[in-house]
C-alpha positions in Angstrom: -5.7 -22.7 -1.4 -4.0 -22.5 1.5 -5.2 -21.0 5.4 -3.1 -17.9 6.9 -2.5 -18.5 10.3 -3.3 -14.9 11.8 -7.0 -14.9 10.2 -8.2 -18.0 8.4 -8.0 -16.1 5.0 -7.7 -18.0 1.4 -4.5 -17.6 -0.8 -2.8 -18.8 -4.2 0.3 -18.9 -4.4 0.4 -16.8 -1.5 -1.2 -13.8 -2.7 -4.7 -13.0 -0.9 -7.2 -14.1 -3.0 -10.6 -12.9 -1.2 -12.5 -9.7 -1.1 -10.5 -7.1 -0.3 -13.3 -5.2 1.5 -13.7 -7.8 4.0 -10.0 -6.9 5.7 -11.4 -3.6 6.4 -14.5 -5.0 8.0 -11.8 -7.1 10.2 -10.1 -4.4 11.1 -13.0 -1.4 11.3 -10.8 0.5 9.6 -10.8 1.9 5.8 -7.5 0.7 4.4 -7.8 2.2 0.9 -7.5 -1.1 -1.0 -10.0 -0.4 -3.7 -9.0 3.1 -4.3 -11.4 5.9 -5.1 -14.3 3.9 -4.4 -13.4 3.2 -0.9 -14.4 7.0 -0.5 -18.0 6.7 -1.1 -21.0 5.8 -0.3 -20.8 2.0 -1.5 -17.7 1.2 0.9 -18.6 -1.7 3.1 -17.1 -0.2 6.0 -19.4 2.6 5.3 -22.8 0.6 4.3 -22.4 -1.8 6.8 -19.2 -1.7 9.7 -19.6 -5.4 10.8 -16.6 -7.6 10.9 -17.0 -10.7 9.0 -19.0 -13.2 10.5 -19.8 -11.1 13.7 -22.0 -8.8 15.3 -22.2 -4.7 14.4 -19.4 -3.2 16.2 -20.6 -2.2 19.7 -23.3 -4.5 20.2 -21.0 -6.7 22.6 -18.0 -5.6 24.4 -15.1 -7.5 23.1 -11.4 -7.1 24.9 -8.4 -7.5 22.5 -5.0 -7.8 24.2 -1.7 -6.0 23.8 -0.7 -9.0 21.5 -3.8 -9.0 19.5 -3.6 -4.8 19.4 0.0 -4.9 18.0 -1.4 -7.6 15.3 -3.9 -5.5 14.1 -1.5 -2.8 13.3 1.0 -4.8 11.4 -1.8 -6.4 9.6 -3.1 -3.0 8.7 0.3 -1.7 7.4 0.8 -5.2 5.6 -2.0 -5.3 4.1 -2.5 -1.3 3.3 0.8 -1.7 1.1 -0.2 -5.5 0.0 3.3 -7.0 1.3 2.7 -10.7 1.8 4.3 -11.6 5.6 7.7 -13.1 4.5 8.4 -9.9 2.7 7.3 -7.7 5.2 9.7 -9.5 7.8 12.5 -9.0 5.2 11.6 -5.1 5.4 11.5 -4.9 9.0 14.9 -6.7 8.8 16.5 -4.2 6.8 14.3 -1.3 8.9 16.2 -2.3 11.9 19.0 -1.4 10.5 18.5 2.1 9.7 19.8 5.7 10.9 16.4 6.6 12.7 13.8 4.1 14.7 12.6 0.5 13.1 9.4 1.9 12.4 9.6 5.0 11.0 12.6 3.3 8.7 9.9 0.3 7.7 7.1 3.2 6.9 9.9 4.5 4.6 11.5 1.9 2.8 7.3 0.8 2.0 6.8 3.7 0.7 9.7 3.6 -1.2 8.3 0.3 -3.2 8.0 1.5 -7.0 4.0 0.1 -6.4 3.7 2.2 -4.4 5.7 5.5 -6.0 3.7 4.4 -9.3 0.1 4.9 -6.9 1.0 7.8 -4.9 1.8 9.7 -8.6 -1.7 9.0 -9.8 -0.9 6.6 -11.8 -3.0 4.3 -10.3 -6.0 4.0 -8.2 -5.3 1.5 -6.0 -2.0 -0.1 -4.8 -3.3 -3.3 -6.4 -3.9 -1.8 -9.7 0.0 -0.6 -9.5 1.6 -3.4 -8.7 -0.3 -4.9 -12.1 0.8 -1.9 -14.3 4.5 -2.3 -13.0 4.3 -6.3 -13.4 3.3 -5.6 -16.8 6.3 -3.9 -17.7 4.1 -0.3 -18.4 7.0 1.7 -16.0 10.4 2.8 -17.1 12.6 3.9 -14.0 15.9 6.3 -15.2 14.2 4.7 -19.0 14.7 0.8 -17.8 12.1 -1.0 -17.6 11.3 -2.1 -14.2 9.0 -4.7 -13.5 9.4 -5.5 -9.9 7.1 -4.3 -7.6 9.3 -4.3 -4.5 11.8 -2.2 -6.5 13.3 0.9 -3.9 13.6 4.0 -5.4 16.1 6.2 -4.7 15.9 10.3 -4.6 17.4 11.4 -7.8 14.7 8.3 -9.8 12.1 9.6 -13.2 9.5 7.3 -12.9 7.5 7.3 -16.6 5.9 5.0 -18.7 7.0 2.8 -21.6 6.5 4.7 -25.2 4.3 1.5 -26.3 2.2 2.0 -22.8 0.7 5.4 -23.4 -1.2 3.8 -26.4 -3.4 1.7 -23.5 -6.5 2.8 -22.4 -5.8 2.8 -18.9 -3.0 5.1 -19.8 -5.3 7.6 -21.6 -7.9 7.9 -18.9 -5.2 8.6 -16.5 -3.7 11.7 -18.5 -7.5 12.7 -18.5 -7.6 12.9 -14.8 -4.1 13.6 -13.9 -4.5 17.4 -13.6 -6.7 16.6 -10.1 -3.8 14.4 -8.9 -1.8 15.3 -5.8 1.3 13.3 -4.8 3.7 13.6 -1.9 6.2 16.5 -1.2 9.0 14.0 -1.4 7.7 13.2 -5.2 7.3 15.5 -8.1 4.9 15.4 -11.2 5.0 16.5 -14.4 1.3 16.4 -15.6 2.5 17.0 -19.2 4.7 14.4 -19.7 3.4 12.1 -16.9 6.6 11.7 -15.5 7.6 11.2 -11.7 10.9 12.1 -9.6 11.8 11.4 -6.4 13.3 14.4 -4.8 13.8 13.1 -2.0 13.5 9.8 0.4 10.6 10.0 2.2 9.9 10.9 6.5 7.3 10.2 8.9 6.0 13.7 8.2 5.4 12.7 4.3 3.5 9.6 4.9 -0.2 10.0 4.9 -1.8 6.9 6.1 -1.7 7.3 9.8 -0.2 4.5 11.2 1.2 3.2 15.0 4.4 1.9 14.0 5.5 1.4 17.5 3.2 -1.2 18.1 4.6 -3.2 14.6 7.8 -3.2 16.3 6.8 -4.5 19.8 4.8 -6.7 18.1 8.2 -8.0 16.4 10.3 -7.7 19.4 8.6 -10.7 21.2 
């Protein structure tokens, strides 16, 4: 196990290891990590909005600096997407090189991860649970299978699952549910065949999670 220097938090291999709930109580903030059961009653967050190891929020005034303000929103778009550090300062990299502003070209190119294509179809509750299912070879991209999480999709992409995938149980329960799914204007879904296609690349407009991008990039412009 090894520290992270920006919280104290335990890793393998560089992958967080600890509860996932407990970097929403650090940031007071519901980051979506656990999927449908971040909306009710049983989220932390909800039950109990303490951060770890501290006093109930508002008990004792506490003043965060600029510094420690930008922090929290690149943690919180880090960790909303699961992107360990090293990777996300390989994104901003490339999102400094885009057409429009670093952050909005960051947001985009996260969104563009197949993860997290594969979780905003339905396919998935939770980002976590998608970056499993792609790992495990269950997703076919243009009918390759793709196992790479960090895989960019393009507009023009099908997004579908392996012939020998649909025979899972996690696969079944999906098609069950799929009908309530909703996915993104820049994706499409065909509920029958539970296949995905990217119309489009994704804007600022199209991304739900509401996040302060600026302060991600003045946090890397130090």
């Amino acid at each position: 196990m090894a520290a992270d220097r920006e919280g104290g938090e335990e890793y393998n291999m560089a992958r967080y290891t600890g509860p996932v709930c407990r970097r929403c109580r650090r940031l007071g903030d519901k980051l979506m990590l656990k999927g449908e059961r971040c909306a009710t009653p049983k989220c932390p967050v909800e039950k109990r909005n303490v951060p770890p190891g501290g006093q109930p929020r508002g008990r004792r005034r506490t003043v965060i600096s600029d510094r420690g303000l930008q922090l929290r929103e690149k943690q919180k778009v880090r960790w909303s997407y699961g992107v360990l550090e090293r990777q996300f300062r390989r994104f901003y990299a490339e999102a400094r090189k885009g057409p429009s502003t670093a952050g909005e070209n960051l947001l985009a190119l996260l969104e563009r991860r197949l993860d997290n294509v594969v979780y905003r179809l339905g396919f998935a509750d939770s980002r976590a649970q998608a970056r499993q299912i792609v790992r495990h070879g269950h997703i076919l991209v243009n009918d390759k299978k793709t196992d790479i999480p960090s895989f960019l999709v393009k507009a023009g992409d099908v997004i579908k699952w392996r012939e020998a995938s649909i025979k899972t149980e996690h696969y079944k329960r999906v098609a069950e549910e799929i009908e309530e799914a909703s996915v993104p204007s820049w994706l499409s879904l065909d509920k029958e065949s539970m296949t995905g296609k990217v119309l489009n690349l994704p804007g600022k407009d199209d991304i739900e999670a509401v996040f302060d991008e600026k302060a991600v990039v003045e946090f890397y412009s130090r």
